[in-house]
N, C-alpha and C positions, 0 to 999 in steps of 0.2 A: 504494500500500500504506500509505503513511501516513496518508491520510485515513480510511481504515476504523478509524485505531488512535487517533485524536485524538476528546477530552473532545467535542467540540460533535455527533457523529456518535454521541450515547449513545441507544440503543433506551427506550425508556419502554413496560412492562407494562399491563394492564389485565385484568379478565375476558371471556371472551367473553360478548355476550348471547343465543346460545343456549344453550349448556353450563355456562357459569360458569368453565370451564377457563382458565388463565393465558395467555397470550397477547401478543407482544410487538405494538406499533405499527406496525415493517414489515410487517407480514401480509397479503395479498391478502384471506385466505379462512383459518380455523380450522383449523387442524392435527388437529385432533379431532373437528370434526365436520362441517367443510365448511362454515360458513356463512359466505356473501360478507362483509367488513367494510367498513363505510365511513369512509374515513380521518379526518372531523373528528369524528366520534363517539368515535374508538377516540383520537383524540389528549384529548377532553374528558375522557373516560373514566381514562385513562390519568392525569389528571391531578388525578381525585378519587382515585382510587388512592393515587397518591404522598401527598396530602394527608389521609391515614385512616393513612397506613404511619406517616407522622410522628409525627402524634397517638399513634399506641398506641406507638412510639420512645419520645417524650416522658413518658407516661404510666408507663413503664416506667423511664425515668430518674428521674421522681417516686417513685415506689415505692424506689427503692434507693438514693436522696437522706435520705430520712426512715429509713430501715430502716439507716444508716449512724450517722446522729447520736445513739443509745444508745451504739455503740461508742468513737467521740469524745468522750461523755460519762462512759465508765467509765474510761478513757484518763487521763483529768485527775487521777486519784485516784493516780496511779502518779509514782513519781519519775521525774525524765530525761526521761517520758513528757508529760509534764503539759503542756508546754507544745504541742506539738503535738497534744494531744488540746485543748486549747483552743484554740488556732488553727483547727482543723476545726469542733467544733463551735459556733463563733460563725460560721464562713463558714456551715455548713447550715444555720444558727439562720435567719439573714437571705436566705438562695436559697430554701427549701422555698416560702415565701411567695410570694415573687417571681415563682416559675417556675411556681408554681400558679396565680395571676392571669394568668402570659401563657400559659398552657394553653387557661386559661377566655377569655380573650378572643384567643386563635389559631383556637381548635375547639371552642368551645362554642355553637357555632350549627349545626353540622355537622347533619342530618337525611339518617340510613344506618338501615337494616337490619344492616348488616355486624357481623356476632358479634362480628371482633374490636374495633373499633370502640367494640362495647356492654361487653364486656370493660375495655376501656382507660376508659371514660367509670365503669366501676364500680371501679377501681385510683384513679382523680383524687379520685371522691365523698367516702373518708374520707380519704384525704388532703389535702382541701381542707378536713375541717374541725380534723381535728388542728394543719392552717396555720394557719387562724384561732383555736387555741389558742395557736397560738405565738405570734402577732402580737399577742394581748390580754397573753400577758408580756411581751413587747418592750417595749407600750406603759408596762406598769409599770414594766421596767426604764428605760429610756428619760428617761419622766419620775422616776421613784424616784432619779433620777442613779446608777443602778447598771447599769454596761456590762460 
């Protein structure tokens, strides 16, 4: 009974390829439609899965990373407050970037169809240019010696 409850015994998802229906990796055969699976495809499979689930994870994190740091930045205006509305927004100032490069160089080679996928690649787009808005002030700041 313990082996069934331990981390390394984790089922990994996938779609089937004839229904598109969700489907775990132990599966003989589709719960849905019957169709035989074959176990190294359904494990491949299962594993561009997880790797597309990430990416729109990620992309989603990007979206509410940037969509924070107006708050952080109103924050600074307030007494008491200021200092922790500074403290945040120099931490976002310096991650939006960061995590946007490693977005782009994580899953930016990925080739899906997968809506959400296409979704999440169109969540990154402006936000990687907005990044590279922020990172040409950086640079001002930076060198302006104004941190």
């Amino acid at each position: 009974m313990a082996q069934s409850l331990s981390l390394s015994s984790a089922v990994s998802v996938f779609p089937c390829p004839n229904c598109k229906e969700t489907i775990n990796t132990s599966m003989q055969q589709c719960s849905f439609c019957h169709t035989p699976i074959d176990q190294a495809s359904a494990e491949q499979s299962a594993a561009i899965t997880s790797t597309i689930s990430q990416a729109c994870s990620d992309a989603s994190y990007l979206k509410i990373m940037l969509g924070i740091l107006i708050p952080f930045g109103v924050l600074t205006f307030f007494p008491f407050l200021g200092l922790a509305g500074m403290v945040g927004f120099v931490f976002i100032k310096y991650a939006v970037p960061v995590m946007t490069i490693r977005w782009w160089i994580k899953y930016g080679r990925i080739k899906t169809a997968d809506p959400d996928f296409r979704r999440a690649r169109g969540i990154v787009i402006p936000v990687t240019a907005i990044a590279l808005i922020i990172l040409a002030f950086l640079r001002v700041n930076l060198f302006g010696l104004r941190l």
